[in-house]
C-alpha positions in Angstrom: 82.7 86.7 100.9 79.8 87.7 102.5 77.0 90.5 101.4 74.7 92.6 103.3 71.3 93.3 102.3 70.0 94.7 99.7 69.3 98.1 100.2 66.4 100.4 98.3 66.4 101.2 95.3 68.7 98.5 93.7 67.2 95.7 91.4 66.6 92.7 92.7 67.4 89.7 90.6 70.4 88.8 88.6 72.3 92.2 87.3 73.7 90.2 84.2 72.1 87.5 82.6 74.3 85.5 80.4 71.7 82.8 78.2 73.6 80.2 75.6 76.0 82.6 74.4 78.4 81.6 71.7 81.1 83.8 70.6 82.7 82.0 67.2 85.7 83.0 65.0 85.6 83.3 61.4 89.5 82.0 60.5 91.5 80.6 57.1 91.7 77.0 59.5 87.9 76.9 60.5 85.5 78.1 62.7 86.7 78.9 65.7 83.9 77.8 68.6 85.8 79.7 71.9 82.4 80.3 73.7 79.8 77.8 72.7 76.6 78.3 74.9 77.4 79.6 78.1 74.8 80.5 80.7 75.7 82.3 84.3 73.9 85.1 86.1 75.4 87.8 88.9 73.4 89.8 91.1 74.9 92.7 92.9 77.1 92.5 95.5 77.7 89.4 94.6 81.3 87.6 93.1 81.2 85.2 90.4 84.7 83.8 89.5 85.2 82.0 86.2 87.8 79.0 85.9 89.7 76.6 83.5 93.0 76.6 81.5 93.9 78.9 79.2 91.9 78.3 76.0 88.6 77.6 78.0 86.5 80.6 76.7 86.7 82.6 80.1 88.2 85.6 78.6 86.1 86.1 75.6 83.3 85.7 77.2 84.6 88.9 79.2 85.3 90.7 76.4 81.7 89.5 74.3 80.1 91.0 78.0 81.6 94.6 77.3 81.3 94.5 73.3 84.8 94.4 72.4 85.0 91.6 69.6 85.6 93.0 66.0 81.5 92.1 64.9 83.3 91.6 61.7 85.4 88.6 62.3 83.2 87.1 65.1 79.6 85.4 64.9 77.4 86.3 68.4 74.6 84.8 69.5 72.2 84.5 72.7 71.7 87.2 75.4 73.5 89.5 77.3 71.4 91.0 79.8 72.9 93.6 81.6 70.1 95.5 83.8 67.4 94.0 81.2 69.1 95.2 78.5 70.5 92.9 75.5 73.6 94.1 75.1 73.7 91.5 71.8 71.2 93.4 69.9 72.1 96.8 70.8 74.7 99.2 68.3 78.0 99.4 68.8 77.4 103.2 69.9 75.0 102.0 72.6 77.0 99.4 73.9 80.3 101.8 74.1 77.7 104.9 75.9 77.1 101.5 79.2 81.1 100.8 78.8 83.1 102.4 82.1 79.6 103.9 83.6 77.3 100.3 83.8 79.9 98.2 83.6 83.9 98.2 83.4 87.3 95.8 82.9 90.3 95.9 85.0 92.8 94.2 82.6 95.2 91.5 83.1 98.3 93.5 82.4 97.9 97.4 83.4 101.2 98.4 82.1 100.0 97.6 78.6 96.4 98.8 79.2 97.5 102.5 80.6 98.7 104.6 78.4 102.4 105.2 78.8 102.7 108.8 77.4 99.5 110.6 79.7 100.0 110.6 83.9 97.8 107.9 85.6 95.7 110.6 87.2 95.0 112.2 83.7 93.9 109.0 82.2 91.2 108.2 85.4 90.3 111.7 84.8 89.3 111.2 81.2 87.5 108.2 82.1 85.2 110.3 83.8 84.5 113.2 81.6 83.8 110.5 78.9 80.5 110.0 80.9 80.3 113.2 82.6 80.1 115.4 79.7 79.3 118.6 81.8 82.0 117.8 84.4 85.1 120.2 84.4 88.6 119.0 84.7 89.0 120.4 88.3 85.9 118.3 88.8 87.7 115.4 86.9 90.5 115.8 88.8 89.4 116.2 91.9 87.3 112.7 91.2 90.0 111.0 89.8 92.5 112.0 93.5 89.8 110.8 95.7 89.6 107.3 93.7 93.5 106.9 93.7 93.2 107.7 97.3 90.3 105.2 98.1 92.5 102.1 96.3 95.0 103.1 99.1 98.0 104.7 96.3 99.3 107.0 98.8 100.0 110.6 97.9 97.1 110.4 95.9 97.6 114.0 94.6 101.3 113.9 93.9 100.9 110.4 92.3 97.9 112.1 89.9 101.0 113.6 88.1 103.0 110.3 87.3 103.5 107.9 84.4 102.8 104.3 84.3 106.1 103.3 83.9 106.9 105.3 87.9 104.0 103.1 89.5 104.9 99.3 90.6 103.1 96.4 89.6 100.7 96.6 92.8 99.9 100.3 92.3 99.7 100.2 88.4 96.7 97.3 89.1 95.6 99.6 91.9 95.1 102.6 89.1 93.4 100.4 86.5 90.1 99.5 89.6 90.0 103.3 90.2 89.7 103.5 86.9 87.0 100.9 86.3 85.5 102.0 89.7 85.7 106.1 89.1 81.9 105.7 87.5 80.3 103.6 90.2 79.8 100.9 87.6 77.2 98.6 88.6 79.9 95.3 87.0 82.9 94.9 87.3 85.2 92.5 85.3 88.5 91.2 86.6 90.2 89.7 83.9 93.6 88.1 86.1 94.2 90.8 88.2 96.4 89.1 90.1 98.7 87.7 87.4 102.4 88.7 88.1 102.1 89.6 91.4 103.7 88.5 94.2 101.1 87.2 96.8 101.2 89.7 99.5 100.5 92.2 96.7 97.8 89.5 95.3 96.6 89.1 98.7 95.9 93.1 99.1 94.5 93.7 95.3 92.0 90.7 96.2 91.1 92.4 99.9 90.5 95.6 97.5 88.1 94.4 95.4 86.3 93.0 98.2 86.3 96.4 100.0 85.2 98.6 97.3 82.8 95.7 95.9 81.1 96.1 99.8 81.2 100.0 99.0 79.9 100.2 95.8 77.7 96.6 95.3 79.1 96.0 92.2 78.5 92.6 90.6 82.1 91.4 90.0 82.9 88.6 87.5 86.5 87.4 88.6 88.2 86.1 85.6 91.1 83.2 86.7 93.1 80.1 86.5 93.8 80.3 90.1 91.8 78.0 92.4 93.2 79.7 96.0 91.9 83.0 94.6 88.1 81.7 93.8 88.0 80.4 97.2 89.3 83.5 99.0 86.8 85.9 97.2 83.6 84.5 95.1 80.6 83.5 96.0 79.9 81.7 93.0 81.9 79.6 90.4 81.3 78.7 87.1 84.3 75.9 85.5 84.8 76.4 81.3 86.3 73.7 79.3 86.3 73.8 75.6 84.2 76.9 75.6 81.3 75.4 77.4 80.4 75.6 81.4 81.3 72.2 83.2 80.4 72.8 86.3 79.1 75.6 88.1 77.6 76.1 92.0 78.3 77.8 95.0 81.9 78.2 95.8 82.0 75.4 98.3 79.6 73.4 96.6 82.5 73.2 93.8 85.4 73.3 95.6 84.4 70.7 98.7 82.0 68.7 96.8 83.5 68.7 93.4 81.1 66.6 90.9 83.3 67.1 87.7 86.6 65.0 86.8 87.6 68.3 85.2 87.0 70.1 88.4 88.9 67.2 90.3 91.8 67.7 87.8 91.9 71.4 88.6 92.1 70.5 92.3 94.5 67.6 92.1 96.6 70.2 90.2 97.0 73.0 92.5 99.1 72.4 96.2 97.5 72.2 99.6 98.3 73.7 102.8 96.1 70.9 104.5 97.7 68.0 102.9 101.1 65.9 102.5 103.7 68.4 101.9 105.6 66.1 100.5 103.1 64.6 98.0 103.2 64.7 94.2 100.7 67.6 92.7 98.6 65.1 90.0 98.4 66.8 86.9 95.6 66.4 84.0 96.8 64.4 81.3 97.3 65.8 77.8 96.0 69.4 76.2 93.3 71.3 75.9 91.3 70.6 72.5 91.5 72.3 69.8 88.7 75.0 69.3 87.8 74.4 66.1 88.4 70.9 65.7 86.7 69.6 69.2 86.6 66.1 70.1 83.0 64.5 69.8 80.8 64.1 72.6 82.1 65.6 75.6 85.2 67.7 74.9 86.8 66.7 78.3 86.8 62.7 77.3 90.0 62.3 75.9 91.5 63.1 79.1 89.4 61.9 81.3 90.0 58.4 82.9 86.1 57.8 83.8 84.8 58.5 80.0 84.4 54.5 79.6 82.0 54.3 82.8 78.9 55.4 81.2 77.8 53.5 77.9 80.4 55.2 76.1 78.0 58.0 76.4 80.9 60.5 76.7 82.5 59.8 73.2 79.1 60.7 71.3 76.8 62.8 73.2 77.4 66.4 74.7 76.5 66.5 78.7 74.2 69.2 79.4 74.7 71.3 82.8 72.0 69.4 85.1 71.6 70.3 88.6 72.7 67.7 91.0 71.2 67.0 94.4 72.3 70.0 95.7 70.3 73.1 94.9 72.2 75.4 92.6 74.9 72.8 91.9 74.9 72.0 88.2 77.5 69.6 86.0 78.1 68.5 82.7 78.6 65.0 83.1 77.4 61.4 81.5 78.5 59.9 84.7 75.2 58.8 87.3 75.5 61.0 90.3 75.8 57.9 92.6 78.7 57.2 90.6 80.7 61.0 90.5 80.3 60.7 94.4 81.6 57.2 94.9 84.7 57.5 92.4 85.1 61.1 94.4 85.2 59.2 97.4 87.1 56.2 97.1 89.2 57.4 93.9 90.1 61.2 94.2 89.8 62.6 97.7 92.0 60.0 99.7 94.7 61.4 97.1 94.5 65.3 99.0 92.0 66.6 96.0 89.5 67.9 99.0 90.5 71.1 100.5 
């Protein structure tokens, strides 16, 4: 995706600022360690997209962004800096007052985010009178139209009137961005919004976001499993396992020049339209770790087939993200560099992993 310039008036600099956050869960089994010191940054107009399996952290880290764990069951620590503000040590009431007019969600399933017993158009409309105080509902109305009109739901004014349940999967997800977008929020959070779709639908919600993100110079943090849709829309990408950031770099940086066996496993997984049509996708073997009983040393090693290449390094010591030659390119990884690039070479591309 490319961005213009930045025009006057908008900050310059990263918009949000994630530093070593760590979002943990109080349970009757243990602690809980879903998000365990994760640093990323987006500026505006700019997409990062956040990958791994499910179980990797990606989605609480969303929802730790917009305030929505229970601050009763969850321990949170580092920053949030949203604009230079730390959303971590602000109230609950402050943090709700920047929800849906600094920053918004478009959810993974819009069916059970709307709600079904108020018309689409109402619930947009309410979204906007909850930061426009003074705004009357002709105003709201008129507001919430114009934003089911710009996400291309045609009839805009005769669809204002309808339930969730009478929109299709496309144009229920279409309703939830004018939602999120019918504040100009300055960040926007995709959690999956292309789950369940087919992919000329995905294909459209994805061209979309890109549109309005050019419109509007939103920051957008793409939540995802999906590997085709990083590549089609984000600038940046930032890989989770275990709760913590594997690898993270410029979205051809990680997905030409891969430096992580994770991020190799990711590719391997996923089919090309380059390569051998009739070759076997190469899954990762095993599961996920536990999150509250993670393995020692880096989380990734029992499923990793390099793990013995480096002093046994990888079954005692966490890896640190560390940039690599490239600028901006950073991985978690005991392995030397020399190394990564030689296995990547003679071990994991010949097998179709490049794309």
């Amino acid at each position: 995706m490319t961005t213009s310039t930045v025009p006057a008036g908008h900050r310059s600099g990263p918009y949000l600022q994630v530093e070593d956050l760590r979002v943990w869960f109080d349970t009757a089994d243990g602690v809980v360690r879903a998000v365990d010191g994760v640093s990323f940054a987006v500026e505006q107009g700019r997409t990062l997209g956040i990958v791994g399996e499910s179980g990797s952290g990606k989605s609480v880290t969303s929802l730790a962004i917009l305030g929505l764990h229970d601050p009763r069951r969850t321990r949170l620590s580092g920053r949030i800096l949203l604009a230079g503000r730390d959303l971590v040590r602000m109230s609950e009431e402050e943090v709700r007052r920047l929800r849906g007019r600094d920053m918004a969600m478009v959810f993974q399933d819009p069916l059970s985010a709307l709600h079904p017993y108020y018309s689409v158009g109402r619930q947009i409309a309410e979204a906007y009178r909850v930061h426009h105080p003074d705004a009357g509902r002709r105003e709201a109305r008129r507001r919430a139209v114009d934003m089911l009109g710009r996400v291309g739901i045609p009839q805009p004014g005769r669809r204002f009137e309808q339930y969730p349940h009478e929109f299709s999967g496309g144009m229920r997800q279409r309703a939830m961005i004018a939602m999120a977008l019918v504040n100009d929020p300055d960040l926007v959070i995709a959690d999956e919004p292309t789950t369940a779709l087919d992919v000329t639908v995905q294909a459209q919600i994805l061209d979309l976001l890109a549109d309005l993100q050019a419109e509007f110079r939103s920051a957008i943090v793409l939540i995802t499993h999906d590997l085709g849709v990083v590549s089609q829309v984000a600038d940046e990408v930032l890989v989770m396992y275990g709760g913590r950031g594997v690898e993270h770099g410029g979205v051809e940086q990680v997905l030409r020049r891969p430096q992580h066996p994770y991020t190799w496993g990711l590719l391997s997984s996923v089919p090309s339209l380059h390569g051998d049509a009739a070759a076997d996708l190469v899954p990762i073997p095993g599961n996920p770790p536990s999150l509250i009983n993670l393995p020692s040393g880096c989380a990734f090693h029992p499923r990793c087939r390099y793990a013995g290449r480096n002093g046994n390094r990888s079954f005692s010591e966490v890896p640190e993200l560390r940039q690599v030659r490239e600028r901006g390119h950073l991985v978690a990884c005991h392995l030397p560099e020399a190394e990564r690039q030689h296995i990547y070479r003679d071990e994991v591309a010949e097998v179709g992993v490049a794309r």
